[in-house]
DSSP file (Angstrom, degrees, kcal/mol; ACC not computed):
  #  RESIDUE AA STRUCTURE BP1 BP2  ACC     N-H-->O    O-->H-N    N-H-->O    O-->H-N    TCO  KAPPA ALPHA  PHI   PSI    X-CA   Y-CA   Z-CA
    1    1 A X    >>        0   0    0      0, 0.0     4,-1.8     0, 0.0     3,-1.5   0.000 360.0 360.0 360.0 -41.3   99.3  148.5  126.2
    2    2 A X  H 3>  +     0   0    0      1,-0.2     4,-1.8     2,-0.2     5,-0.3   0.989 360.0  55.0 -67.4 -49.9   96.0  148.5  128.4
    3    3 A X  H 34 S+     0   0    0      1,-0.2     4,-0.5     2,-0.2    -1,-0.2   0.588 106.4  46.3 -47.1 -14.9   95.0  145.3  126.5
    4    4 A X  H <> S+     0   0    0     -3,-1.5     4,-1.0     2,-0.1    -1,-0.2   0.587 119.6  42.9 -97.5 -32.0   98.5  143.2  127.3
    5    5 A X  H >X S+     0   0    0     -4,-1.8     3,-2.2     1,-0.2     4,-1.0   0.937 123.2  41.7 -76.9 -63.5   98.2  144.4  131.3
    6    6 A X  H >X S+     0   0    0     -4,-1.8     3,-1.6     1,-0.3     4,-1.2   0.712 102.8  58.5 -46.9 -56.2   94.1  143.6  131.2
    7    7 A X  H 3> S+     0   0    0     -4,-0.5     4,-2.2     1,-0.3    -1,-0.3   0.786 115.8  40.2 -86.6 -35.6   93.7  140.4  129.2
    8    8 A X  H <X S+     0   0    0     -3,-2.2     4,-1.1    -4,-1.0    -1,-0.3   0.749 111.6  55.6 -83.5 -18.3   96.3  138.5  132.3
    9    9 A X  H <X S+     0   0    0     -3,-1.6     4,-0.8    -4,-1.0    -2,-0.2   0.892 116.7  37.9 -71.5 -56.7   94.6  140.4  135.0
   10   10 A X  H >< S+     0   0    0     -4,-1.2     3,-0.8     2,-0.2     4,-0.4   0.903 117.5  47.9 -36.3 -68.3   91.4  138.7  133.5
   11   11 A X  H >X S+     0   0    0     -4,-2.2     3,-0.8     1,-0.3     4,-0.8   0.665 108.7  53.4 -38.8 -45.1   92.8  135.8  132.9
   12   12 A X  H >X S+     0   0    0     -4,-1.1     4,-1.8     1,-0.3     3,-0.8   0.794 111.5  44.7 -71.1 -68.6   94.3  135.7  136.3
   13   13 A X  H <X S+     0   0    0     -4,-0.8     4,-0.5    -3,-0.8    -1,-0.3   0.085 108.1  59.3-117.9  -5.2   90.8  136.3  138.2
   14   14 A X  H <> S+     0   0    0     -3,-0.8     4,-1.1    -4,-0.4    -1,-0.3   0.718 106.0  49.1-109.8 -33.1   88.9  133.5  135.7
   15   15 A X  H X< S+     0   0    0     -4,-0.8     3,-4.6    -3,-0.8     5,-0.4   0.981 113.2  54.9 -82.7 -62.9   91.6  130.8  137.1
   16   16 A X  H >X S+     0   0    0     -4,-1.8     4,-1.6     1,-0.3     3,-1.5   0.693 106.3  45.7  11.5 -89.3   90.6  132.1  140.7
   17   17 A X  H 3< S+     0   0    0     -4,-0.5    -1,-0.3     1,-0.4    -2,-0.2   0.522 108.9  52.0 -77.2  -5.1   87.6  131.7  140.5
   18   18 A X  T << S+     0   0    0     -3,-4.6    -1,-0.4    -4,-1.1    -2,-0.2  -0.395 112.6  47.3 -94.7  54.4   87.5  128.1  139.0
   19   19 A X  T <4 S+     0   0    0     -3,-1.5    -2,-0.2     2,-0.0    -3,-0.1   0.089  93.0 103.6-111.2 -21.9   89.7  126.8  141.5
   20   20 A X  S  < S-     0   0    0     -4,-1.6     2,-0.5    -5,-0.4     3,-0.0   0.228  88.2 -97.7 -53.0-165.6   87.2  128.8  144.7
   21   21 A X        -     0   0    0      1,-0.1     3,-0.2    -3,-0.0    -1,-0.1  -0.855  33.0-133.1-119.5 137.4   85.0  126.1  146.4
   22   22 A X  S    S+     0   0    0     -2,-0.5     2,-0.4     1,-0.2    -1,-0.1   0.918  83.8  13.1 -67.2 -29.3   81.5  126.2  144.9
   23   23 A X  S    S-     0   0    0     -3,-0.0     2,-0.2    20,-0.0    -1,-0.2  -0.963  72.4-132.6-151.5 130.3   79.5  126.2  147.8
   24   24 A X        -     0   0    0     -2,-0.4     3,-0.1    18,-0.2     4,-0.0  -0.589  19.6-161.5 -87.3 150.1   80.6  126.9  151.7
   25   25 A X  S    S+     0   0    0     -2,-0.2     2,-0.3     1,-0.1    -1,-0.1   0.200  71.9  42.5-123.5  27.6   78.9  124.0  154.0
   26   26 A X  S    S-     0   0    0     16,-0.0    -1,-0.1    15,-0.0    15,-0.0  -0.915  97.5 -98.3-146.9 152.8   79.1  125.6  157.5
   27   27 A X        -     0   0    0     -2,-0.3     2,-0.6     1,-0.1    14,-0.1  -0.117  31.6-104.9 -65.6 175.0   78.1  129.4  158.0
   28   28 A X  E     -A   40   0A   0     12,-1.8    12,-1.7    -4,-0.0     2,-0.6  -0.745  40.1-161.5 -92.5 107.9   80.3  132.2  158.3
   29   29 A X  E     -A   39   0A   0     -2,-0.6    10,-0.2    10,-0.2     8,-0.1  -0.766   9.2-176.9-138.9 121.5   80.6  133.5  161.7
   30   30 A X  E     -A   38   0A   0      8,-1.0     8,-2.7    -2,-0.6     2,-0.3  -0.088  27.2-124.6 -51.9 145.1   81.8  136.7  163.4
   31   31 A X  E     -A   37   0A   0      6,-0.2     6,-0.2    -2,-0.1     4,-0.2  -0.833  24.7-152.8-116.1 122.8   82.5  138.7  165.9
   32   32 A X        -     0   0    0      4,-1.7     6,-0.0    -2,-0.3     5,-0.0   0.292  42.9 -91.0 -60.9-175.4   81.0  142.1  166.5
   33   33 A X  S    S+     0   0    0      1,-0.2    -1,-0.1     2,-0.1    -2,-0.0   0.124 125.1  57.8-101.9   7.2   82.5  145.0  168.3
   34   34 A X  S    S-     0   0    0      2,-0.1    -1,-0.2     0, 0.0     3,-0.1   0.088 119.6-106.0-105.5 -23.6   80.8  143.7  171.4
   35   35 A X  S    S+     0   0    0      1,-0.2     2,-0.6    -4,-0.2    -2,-0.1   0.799  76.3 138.8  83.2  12.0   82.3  140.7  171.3
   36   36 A X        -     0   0    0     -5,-0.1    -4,-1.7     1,-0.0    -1,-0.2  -0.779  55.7-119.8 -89.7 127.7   79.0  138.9  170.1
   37   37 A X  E     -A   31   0A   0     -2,-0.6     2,-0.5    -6,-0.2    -6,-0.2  -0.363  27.6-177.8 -61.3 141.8   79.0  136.4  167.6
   38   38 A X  E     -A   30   0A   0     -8,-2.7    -8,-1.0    -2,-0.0     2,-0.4  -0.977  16.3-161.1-141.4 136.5   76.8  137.4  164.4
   39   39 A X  E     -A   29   0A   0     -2,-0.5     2,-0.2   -10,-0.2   -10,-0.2  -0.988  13.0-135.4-139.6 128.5   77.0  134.1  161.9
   40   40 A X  E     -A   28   0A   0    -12,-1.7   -12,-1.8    -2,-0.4     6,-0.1  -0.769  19.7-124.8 -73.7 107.6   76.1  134.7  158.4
   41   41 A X        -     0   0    0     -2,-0.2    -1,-0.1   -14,-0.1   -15,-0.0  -0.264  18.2-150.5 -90.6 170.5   73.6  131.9  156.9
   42   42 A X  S    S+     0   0    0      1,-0.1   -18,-0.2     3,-0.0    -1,-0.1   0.388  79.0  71.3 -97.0   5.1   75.1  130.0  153.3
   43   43 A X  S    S+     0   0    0      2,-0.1     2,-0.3   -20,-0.0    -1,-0.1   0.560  97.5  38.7-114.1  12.2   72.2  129.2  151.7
   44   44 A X  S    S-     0   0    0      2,-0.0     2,-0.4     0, 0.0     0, 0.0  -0.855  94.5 -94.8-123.5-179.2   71.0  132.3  150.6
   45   45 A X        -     0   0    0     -2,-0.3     2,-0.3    -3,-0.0    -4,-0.1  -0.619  45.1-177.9 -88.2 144.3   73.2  135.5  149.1
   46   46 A X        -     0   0    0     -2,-0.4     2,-0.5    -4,-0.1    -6,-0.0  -0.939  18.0-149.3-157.6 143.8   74.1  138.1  151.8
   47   47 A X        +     0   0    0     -2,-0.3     2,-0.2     0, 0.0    -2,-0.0  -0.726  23.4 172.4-119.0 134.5   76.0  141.5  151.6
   48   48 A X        -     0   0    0     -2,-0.5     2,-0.2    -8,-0.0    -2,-0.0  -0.590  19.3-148.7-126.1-176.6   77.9  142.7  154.6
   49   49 A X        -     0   0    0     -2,-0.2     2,-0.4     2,-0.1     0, 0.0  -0.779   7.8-147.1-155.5 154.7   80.4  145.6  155.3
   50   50 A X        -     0   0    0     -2,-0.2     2,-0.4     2,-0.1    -2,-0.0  -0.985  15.4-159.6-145.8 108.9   83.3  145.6  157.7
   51   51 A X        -     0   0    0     -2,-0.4     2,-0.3     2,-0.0    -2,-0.1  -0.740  17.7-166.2 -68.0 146.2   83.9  149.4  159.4
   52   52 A X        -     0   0    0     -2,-0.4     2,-0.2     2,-0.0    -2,-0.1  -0.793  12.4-170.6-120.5 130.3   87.2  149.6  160.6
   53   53 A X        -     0   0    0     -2,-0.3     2,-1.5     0, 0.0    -2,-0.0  -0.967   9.8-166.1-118.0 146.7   88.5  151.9  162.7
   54   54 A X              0   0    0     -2,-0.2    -2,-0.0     1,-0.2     0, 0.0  -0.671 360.0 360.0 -62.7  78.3   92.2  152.7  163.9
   55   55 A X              0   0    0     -2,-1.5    -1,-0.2     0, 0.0     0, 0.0   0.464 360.0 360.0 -96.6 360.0   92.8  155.1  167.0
């Protein structure tokens, strides 16, 4: 049974990601909790995090 749900789930996530765009050509850019823009470059790899909170 785990092997019929997995193999489309896989399957599923392989088409994804050939259809994504190989390479973005302007950066990625935010806005902080400040209201400041923070832009994210594209030609290297970069890790972020997004806190949210709800009050």
């Amino acid at each position: 049974m785990k092997g019929k749900v997995i193999i489309p789930i896989l399957l599923f996530v392989l088409l994804l990601a050939a259809c994504g765009q190989g390479k973005l050509d302007e950066p990625i850019a935010l806005v902080n909790q400040h209201n400041e823009e923070v832009v994210f470059p594209t030609g290297e790899p970069a890790v972020f995090f997004f806190i949210t909170s709800y009050t």
